[in-house]
C-alpha positions as YAML, in Angstrom:
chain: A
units: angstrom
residues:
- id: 1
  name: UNK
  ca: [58.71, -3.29, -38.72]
- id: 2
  name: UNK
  ca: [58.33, -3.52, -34.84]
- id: 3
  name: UNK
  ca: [60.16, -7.32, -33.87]
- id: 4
  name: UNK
  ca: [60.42, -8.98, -30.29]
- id: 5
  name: UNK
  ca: [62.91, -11.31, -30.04]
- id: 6
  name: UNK
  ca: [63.70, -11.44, -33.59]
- id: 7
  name: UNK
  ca: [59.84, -11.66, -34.46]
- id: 8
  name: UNK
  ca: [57.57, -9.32, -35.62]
- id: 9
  name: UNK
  ca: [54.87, -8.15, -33.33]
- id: 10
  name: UNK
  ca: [51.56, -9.24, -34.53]
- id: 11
  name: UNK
  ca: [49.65, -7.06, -31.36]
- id: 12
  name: UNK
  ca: [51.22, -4.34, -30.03]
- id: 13
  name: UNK
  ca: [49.28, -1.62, -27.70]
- id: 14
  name: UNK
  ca: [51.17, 1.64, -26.51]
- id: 15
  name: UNK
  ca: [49.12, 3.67, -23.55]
- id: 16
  name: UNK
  ca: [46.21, 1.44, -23.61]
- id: 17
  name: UNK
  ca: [43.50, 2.81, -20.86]
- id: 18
  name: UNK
  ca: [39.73, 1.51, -20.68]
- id: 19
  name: UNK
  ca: [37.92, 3.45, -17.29]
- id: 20
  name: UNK
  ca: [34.63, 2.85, -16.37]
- id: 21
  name: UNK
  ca: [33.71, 6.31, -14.46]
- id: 22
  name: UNK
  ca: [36.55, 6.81, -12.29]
- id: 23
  name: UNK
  ca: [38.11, 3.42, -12.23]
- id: 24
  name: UNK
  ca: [41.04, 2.75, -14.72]
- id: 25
  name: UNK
  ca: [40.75, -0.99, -15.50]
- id: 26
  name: UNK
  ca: [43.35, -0.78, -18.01]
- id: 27
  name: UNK
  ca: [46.14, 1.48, -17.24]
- id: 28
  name: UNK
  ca: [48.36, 2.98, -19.80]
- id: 29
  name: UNK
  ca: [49.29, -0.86, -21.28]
- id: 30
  name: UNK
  ca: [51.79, -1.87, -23.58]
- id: 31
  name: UNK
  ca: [51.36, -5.43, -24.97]
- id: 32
  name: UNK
  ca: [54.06, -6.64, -27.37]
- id: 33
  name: UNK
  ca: [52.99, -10.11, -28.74]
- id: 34
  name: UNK
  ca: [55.19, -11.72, -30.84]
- id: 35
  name: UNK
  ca: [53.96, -13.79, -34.53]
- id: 36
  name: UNK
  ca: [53.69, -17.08, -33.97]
- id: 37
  name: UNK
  ca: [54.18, -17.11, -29.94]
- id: 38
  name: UNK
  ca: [51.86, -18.32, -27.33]
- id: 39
  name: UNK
  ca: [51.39, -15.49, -25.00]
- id: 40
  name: UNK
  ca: [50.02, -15.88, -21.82]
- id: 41
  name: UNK
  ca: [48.20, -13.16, -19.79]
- id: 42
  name: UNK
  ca: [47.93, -13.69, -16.03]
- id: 43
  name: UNK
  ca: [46.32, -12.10, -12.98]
- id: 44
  name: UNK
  ca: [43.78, -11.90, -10.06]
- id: 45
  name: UNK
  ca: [40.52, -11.61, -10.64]
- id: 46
  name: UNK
  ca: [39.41, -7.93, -12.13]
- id: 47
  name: UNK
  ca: [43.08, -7.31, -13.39]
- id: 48
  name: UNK
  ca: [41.89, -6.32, -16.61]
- id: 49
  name: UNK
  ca: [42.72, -9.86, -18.69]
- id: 50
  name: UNK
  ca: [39.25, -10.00, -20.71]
- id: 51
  name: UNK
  ca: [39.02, -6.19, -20.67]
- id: 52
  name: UNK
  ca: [41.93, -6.49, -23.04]
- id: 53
  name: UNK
  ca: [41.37, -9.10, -25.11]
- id: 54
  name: UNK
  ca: [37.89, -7.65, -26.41]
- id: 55
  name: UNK
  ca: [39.69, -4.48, -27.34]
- id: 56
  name: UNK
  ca: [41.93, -6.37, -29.21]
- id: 57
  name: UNK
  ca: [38.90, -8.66, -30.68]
- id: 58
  name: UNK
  ca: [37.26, -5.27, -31.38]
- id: 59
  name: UNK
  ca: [34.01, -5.56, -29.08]
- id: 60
  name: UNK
  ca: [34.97, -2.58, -26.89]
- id: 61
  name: UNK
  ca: [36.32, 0.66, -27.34]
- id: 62
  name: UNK
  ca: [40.07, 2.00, -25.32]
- id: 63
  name: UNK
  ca: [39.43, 5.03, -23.38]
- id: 64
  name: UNK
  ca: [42.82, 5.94, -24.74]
- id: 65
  name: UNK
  ca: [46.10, 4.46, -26.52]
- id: 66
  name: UNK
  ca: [46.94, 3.07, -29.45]
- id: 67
  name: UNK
  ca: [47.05, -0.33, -31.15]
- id: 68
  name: UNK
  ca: [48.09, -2.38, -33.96]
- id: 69
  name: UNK
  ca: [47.50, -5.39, -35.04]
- id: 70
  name: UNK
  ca: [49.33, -7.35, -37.93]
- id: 71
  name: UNK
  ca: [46.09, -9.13, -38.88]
- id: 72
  name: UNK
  ca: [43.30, -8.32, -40.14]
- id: 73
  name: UNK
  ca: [40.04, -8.62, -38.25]
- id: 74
  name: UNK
  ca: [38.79, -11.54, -40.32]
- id: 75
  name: UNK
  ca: [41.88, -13.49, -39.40]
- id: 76
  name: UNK
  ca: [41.41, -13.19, -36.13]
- id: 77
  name: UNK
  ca: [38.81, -15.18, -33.44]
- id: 78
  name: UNK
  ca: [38.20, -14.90, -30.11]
- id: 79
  name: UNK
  ca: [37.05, -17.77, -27.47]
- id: 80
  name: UNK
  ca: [35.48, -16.17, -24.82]
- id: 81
  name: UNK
  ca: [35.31, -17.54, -20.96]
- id: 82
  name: UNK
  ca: [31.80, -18.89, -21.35]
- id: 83
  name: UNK
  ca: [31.33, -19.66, -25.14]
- id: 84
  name: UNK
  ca: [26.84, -19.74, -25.67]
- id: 85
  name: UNK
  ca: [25.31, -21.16, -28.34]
- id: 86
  name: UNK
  ca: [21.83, -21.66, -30.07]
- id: 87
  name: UNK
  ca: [20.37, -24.96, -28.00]
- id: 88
  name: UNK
  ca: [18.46, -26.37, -30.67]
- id: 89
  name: UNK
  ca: [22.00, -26.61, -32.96]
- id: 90
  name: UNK
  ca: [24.17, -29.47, -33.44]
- id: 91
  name: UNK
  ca: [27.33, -29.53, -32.45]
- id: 92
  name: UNK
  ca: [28.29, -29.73, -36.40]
- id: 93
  name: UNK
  ca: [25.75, -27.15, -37.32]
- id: 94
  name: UNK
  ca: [27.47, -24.55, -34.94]
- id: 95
  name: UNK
  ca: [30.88, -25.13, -36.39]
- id: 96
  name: UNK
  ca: [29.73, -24.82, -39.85]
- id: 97
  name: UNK
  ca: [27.53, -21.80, -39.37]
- id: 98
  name: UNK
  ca: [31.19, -20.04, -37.96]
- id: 99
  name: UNK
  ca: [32.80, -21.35, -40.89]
- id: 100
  name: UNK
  ca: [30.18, -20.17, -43.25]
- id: 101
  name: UNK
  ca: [30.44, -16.51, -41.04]
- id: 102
  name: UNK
  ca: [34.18, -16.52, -41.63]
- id: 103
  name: UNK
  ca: [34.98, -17.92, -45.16]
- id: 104
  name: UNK
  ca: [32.06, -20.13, -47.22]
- id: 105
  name: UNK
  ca: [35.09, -21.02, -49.43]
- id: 106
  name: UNK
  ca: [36.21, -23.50, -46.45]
- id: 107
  name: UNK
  ca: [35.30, -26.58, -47.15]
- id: 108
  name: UNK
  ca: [32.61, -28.09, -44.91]
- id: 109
  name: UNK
  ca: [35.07, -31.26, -44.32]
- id: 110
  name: UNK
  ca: [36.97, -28.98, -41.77]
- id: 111
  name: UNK
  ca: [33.78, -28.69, -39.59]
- id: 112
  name: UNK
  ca: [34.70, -32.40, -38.70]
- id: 113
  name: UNK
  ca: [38.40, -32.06, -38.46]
- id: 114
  name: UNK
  ca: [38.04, -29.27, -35.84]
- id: 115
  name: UNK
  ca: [35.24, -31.14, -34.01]
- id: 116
  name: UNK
  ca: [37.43, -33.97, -33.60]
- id: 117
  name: UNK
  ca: [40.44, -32.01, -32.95]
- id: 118
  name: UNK
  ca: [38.36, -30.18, -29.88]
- id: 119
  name: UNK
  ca: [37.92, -33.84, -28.75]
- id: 120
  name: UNK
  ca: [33.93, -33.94, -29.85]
- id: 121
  name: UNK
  ca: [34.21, -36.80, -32.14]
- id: 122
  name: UNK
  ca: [31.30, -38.42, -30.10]
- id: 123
  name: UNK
  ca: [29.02, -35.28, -30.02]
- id: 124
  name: UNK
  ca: [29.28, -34.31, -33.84]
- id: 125
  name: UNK
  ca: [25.47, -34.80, -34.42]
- id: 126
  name: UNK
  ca: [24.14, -33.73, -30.80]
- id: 127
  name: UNK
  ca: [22.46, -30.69, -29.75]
- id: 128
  name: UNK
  ca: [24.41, -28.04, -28.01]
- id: 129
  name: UNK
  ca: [21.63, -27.89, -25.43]
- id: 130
  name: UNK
  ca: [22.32, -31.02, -23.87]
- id: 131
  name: UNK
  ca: [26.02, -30.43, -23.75]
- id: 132
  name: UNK
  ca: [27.95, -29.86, -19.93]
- id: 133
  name: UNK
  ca: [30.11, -26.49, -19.58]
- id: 134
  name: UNK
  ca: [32.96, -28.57, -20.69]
- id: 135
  name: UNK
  ca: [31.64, -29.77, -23.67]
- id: 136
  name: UNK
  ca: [30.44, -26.54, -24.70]
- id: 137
  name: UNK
  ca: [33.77, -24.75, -23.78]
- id: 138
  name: UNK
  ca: [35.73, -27.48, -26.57]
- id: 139
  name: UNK
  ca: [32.96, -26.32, -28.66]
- id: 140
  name: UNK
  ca: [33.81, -22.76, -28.96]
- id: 141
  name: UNK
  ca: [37.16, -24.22, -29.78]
- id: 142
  name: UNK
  ca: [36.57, -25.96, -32.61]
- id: 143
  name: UNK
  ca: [34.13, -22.48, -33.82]
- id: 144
  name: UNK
  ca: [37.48, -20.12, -32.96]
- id: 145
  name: UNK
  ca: [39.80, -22.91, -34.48]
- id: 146
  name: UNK
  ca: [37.24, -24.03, -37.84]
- id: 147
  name: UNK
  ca: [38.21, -20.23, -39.94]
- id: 148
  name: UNK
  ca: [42.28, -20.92, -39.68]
- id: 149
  name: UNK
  ca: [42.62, -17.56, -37.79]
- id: 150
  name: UNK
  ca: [46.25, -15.81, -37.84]
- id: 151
  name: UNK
  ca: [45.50, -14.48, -34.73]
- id: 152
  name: UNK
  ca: [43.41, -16.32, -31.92]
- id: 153
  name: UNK
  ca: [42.40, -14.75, -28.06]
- id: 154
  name: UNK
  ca: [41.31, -17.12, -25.59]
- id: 155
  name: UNK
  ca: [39.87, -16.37, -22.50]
- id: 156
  name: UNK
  ca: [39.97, -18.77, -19.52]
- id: 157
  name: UNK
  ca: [39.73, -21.85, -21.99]
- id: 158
  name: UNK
  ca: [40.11, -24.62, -19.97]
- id: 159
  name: UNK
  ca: [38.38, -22.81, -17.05]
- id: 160
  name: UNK
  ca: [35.24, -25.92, -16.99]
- id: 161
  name: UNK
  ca: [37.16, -28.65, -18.01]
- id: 162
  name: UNK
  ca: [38.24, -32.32, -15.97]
- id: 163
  name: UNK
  ca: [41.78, -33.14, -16.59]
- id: 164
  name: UNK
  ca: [41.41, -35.10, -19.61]
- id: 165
  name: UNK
  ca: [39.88, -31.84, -21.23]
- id: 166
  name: UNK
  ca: [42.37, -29.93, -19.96]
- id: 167
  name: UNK
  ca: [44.82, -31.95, -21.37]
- id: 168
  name: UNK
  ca: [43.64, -32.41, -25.12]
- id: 169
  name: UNK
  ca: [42.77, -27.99, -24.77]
- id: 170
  name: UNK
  ca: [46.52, -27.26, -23.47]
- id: 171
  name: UNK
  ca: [47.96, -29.77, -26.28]
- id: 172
  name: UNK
  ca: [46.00, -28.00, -28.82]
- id: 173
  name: UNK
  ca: [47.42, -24.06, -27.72]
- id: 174
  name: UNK
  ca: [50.76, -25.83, -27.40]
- id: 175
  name: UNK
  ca: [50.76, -27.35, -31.25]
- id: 176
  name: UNK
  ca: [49.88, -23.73, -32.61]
- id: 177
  name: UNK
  ca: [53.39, -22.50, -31.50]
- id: 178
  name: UNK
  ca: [54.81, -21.20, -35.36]
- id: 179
  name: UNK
  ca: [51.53, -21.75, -36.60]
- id: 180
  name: UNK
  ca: [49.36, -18.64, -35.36]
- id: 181
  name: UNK
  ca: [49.49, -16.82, -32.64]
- id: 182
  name: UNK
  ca: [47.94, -17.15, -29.64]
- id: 183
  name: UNK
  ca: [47.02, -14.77, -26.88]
- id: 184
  name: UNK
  ca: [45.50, -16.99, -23.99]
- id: 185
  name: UNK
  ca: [44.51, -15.73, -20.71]
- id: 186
  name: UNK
  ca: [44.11, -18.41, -17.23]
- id: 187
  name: UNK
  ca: [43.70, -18.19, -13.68]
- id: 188
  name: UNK
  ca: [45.48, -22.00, -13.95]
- id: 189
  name: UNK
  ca: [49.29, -20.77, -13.55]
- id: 190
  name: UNK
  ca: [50.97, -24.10, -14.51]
- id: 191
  name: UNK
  ca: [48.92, -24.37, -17.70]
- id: 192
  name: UNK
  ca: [50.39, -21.04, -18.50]
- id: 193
  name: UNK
  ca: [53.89, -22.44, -17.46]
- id: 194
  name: UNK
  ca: [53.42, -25.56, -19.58]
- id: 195
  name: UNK
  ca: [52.22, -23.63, -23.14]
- id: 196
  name: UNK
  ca: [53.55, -20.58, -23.00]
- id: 197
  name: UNK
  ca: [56.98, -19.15, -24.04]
- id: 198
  name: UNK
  ca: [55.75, -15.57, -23.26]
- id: 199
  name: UNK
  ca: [54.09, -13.75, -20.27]
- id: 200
  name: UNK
  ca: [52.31, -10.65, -19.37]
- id: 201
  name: UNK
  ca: [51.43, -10.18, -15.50]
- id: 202
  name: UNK
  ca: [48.56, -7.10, -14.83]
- id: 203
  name: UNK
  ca: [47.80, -6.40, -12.21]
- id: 204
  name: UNK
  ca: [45.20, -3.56, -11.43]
- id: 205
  name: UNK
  ca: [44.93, -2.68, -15.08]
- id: 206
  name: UNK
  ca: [48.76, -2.39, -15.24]
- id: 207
  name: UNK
  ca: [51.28, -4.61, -16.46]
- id: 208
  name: UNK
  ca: [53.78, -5.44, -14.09]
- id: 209
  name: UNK
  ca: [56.02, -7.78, -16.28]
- id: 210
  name: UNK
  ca: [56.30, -8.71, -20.04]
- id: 211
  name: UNK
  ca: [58.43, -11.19, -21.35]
- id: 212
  name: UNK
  ca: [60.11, -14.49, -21.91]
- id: 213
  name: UNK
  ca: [58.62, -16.85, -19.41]
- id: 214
  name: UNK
  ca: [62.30, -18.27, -18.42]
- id: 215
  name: UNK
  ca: [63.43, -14.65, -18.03]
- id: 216
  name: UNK
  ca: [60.49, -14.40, -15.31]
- id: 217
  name: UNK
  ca: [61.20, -17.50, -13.40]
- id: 218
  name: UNK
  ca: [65.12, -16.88, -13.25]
- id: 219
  name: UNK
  ca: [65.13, -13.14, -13.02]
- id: 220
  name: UNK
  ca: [62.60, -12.17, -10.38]
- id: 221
  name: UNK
  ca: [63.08, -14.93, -7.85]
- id: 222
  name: UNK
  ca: [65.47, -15.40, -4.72]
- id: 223
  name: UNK
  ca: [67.53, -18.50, -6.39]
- id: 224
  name: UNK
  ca: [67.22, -21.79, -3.70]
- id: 225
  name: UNK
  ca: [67.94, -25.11, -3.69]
- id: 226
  name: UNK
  ca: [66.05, -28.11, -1.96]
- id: 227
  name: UNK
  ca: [67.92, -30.05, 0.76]
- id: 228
  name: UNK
  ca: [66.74, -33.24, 2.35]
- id: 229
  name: UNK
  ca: [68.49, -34.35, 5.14]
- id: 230
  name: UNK
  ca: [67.85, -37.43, 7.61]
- id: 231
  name: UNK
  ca: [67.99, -35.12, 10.50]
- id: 232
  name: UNK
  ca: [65.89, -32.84, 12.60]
- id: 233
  name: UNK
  ca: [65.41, -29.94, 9.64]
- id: 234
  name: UNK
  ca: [64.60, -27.03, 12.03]
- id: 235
  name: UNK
  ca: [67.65, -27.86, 13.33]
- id: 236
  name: UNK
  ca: [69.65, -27.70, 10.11]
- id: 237
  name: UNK
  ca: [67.74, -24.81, 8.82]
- id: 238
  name: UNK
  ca: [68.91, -22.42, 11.89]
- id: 239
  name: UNK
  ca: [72.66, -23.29, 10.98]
- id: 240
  name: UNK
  ca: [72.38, -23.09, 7.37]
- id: 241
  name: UNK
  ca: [70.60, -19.50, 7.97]
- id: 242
  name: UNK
  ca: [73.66, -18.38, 9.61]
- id: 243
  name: UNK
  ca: [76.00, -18.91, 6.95]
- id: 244
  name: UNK
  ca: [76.55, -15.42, 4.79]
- id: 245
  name: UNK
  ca: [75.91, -16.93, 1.25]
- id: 246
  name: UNK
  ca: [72.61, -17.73, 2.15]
- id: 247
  name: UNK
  ca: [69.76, -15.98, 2.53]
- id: 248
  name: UNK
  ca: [66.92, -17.39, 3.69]
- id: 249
  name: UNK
  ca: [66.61, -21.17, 4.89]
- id: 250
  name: UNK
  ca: [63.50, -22.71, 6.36]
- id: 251
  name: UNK
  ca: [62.26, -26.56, 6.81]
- id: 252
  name: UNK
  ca: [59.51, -26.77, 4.43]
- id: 253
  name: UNK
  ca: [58.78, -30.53, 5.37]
- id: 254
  name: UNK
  ca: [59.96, -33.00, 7.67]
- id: 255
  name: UNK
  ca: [63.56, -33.78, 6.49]
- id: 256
  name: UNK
  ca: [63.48, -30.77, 3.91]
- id: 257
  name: UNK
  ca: [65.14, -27.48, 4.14]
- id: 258
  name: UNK
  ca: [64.39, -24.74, 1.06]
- id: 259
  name: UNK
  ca: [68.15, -22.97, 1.40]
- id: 260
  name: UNK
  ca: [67.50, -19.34, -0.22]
- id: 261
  name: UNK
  ca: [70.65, -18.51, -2.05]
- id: 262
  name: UNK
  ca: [72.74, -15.37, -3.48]
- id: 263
  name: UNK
  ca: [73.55, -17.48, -6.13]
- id: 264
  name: UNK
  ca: [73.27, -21.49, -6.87]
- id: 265
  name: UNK
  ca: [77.05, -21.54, -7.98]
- id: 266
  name: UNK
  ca: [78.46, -20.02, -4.69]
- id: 267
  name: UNK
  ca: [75.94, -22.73, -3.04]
- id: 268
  name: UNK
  ca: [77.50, -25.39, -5.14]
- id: 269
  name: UNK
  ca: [80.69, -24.48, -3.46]
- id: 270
  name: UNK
  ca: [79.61, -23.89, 0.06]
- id: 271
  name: UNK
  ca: [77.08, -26.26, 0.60]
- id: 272
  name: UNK
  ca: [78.90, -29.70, 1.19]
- id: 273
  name: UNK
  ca: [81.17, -27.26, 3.97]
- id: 274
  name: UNK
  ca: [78.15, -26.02, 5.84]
- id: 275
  name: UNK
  ca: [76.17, -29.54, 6.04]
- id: 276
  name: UNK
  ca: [79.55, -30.49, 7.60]
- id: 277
  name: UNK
  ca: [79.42, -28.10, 10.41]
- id: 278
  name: UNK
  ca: [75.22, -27.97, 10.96]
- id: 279
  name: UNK
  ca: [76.41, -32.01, 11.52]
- id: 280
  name: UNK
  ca: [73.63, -32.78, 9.26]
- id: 281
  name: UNK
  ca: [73.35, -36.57, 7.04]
- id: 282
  name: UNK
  ca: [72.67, -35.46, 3.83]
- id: 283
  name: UNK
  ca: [69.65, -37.49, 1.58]
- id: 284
  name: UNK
  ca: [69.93, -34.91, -1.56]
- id: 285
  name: UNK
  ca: [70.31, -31.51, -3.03]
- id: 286
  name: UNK
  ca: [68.70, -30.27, -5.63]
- id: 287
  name: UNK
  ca: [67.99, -26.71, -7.29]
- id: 288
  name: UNK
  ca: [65.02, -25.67, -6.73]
- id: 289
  name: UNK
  ca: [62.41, -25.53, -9.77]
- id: 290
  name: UNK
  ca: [61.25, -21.73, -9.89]
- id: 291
  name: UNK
  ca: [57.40, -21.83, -10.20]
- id: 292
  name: UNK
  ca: [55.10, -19.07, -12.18]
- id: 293
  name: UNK
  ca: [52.83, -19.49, -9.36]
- id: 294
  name: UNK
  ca: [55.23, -18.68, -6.84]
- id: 295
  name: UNK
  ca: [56.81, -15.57, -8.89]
- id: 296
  name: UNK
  ca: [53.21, -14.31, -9.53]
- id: 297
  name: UNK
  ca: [52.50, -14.60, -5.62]
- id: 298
  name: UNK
  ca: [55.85, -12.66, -5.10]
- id: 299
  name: UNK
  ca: [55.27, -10.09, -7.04]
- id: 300
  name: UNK
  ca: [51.37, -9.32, -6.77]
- id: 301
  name: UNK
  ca: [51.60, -9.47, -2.89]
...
């Protein structure tokens, strides 16, 4: 059997192409998701994100490729960006018409649990109709959530939600780590940083990187550290900048200098030395905290 990381691939795609006339917008893709990871896919606008998730939920066709999935398609639901529902259904009615669509044998107490888990407690016995965007997008999560899929694909799920949504929707993905997997797509970079532990990056239909999240945000960034000094930083950056261990070094702020680096152990060493002679009065130094927003400008530019 196929494993990543020591875990078997529950999606895996080899050559995967979807054109539309004479536009590709997939482009010979291999995804490798892991069982029981949290994958998330990233990238502009058009990149090809929901393409791919409804050829893995099985709603469109691949031009050409292969893929297998470790599920079957009952065990498997999809949230899409802009869930729709009947109007003139309750909120409690919807869920329990998915679970009767998926498995009658679940009992109809989970229509509640997953109601209340979506953060709908409130809503159980109102009519979709009247619900905002947000509302409605928490209810497609407790339809894609009520069946106990293996396997679930979410598009853009927090995508109409305030902050306290956003919240209670990012702490749900993140307690499904073990317990399914999850493929989950977002424009919103740090939610991707904060839930998952693995990332794809397309870009144009391709994918530009797959892997470990930490493996992105140490292995395809300049390494820097943060210095704040109490003197004129412009000043301090044009010294630092001529010092051969370093890179790059600009003031970022008034009293802050980001210090580009070869590597944060040979500034460890240096640093101290070359504050010294730049005659700077050092506040703090820090590393600097690689960003997935800042590696997905880098390398989509």
């Amino acid at each position: 059997m196929t494993t990543e990381g020591g875990r078997a691939l529950l999606a895996e795609t080899h050559g995967l192409t979807k054109s539309y006339g004479g536009h590709a917008a997939l482009d010979a893709v291999d995804l490798r998701v892991a069982e029981g990871s949290v994958y998330g896919l990233v990238g502009p606008n058009g990149s090809g994100k929901t393409t791919l998730l409804s050829i893995l939920a099985g709603l469109r066709r691949p031009t050409s490729g292969t893929m297998r999935l470790g599920v079957a398609r009952g065990a498997m639901a999809l949230l899409p960006d802009t869930p729709e529902f009947e109007p003139w259904l309750t909120a409690f009615e919807v869920v329990d018409l998915a679970r009767a669509l998926v498995n009658p044998s679940i009992p109809r107490e989970r229509v509640t649990d997953v109601l209340v888990e979506a953060g709908l407690r409130d809503a159980i016995d109102r009519r979709a109709g009247g619900f905002s965007r947000g509302m409605l997008q928490r209810l497609g999560v407790a339809s894609t959530l009520v069946g106990d899929p293996a396997l679930m694909l979410m598009d853009e799920p927090c995508s109409a939600l305030d902050p306290m949504g956003r919240r209670e929707v990012l702490d749900l993905v993140a307690s499904q780590r073990g317990r399914r997997t999850v493929i989950f797509s977002s424009h919103i970079l740090s939610d991707v940083q904060e839930v998952c532990d693995t990332v794809g990056i397309l870009q144009r239909g391709a994918m530009r990187f797959q892997g470990p999240l930490q493996d992105l945000l140490t292995g395809n960034r300049t390494p820097g550290v943060l210095v704040r000094v109490r003197d004129d930083a412009e000043g301090v950056a044009r010294s630092l900048a001529t010092e051969p261990w370093v890179t790059s070094a600009a003031a970022i702020a008034a009293g802050e200098v980001r210090v580009g680096v070869r590597s944060t152990d040979e500034a460890e060493r240096e640093l101290p030395g070359a504050l010294a002679r730049a005659g700077a009065r050092l506040v703090s130094v820090r590393p600097e905290e690689a960003s997935l927003e800042q590696v997905f400008l880098e390398m989509t530019r």
